[in-house]
Each structure stands twice: as structure tokens, then as C-alpha cells.
N, C-alpha and C positions, 0 to 999 in steps of 0.2 A: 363268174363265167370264165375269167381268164385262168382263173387257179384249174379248174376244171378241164380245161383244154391242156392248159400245160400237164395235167396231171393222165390224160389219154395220149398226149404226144409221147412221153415217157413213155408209157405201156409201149405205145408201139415200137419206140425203137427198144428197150427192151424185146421185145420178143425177136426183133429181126435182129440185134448186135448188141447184146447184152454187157462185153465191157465196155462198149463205148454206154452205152447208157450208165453204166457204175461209176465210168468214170466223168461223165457230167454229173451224176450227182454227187463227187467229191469235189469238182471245181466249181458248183455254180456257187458256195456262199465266199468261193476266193473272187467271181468274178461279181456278185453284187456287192463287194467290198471295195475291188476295183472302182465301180461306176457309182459309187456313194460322192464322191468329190465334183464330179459331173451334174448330178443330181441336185447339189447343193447350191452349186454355181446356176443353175438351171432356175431353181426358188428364188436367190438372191436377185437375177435379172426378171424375173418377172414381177417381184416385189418394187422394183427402183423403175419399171415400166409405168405401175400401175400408179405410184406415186409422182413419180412424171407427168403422168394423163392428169390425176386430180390438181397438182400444182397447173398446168396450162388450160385446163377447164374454168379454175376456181374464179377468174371476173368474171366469167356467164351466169354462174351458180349464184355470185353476189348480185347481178344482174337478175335475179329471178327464172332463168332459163332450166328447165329441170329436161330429163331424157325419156324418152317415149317409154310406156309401157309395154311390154311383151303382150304381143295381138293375139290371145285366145281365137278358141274356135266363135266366139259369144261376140267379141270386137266388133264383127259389121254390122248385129244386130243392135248395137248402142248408139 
């Protein structure tokens, strides 16, 4: 859905400023190169989050404590 939109935002500004739209599409794979580093950095902190949570959880866990389940529409009738 987002390729899809980005690809009607295009049209449009193409039709209204056609080299400003040429020339986004000569800079957009210099600026998803740019924000590749951002991006990684972005995975790396949410990676060392998640293993954070599961290191400070993990006495519960060995304690028997487990995390609710995601309440279906079916939930209240259990």
C-alpha cells in the first residue's frame, strides 16, 4: 500500500513539476543510501532492547510466570 501511494504521489507531482519529480527520482536511491546507517542503527537498538526485556524478565520466566495471551474476539466467551 505504501509502494502504491508513493507511486500516485509521484504521478501527481509529475504532472504538476515534472523536473522536480525527475529529479526525486534521481536522488531518492542517493538518499535511501543516506538513511541505510540510520536504519541499522535503528534494528541494532531495538535488538539489544528486546534482549534487555528478556534478560530482566528471565527470574519470572524461571519462576513460572508466562504473558497473557492476545484477547480474541472469543476471549470473554472462555
Amino acid at each position: 500500500m505504501k509502494t502504491l501511494f508513493a507511486v500516485v504521489a509521484w504521478c501527481i507531482l509529475f504532472v504538476l513539476c515534472w523536473p522536480l519529480a525527475l529529479l526525486v527520482l534521481v536522488l531518492w536511491p542517493l538518499v535511501w543510501l543516506v538513511a541505510l546507517p540510520f536504519r541499522l542503527v535503528g534494528i541494532t537498538f531495538t535488538a539489544l532492547f528486546a534482549f534487555l526485556q528478556a534478560l530482566l524478565f528471565l527470574p519470572a520466566r524461571l519462576l513460572g510466570w508466562r504473558p497473557r495471551q492476545a484477547q480474541g474476539p472469543h476471549a470473554a466467551a472462555a
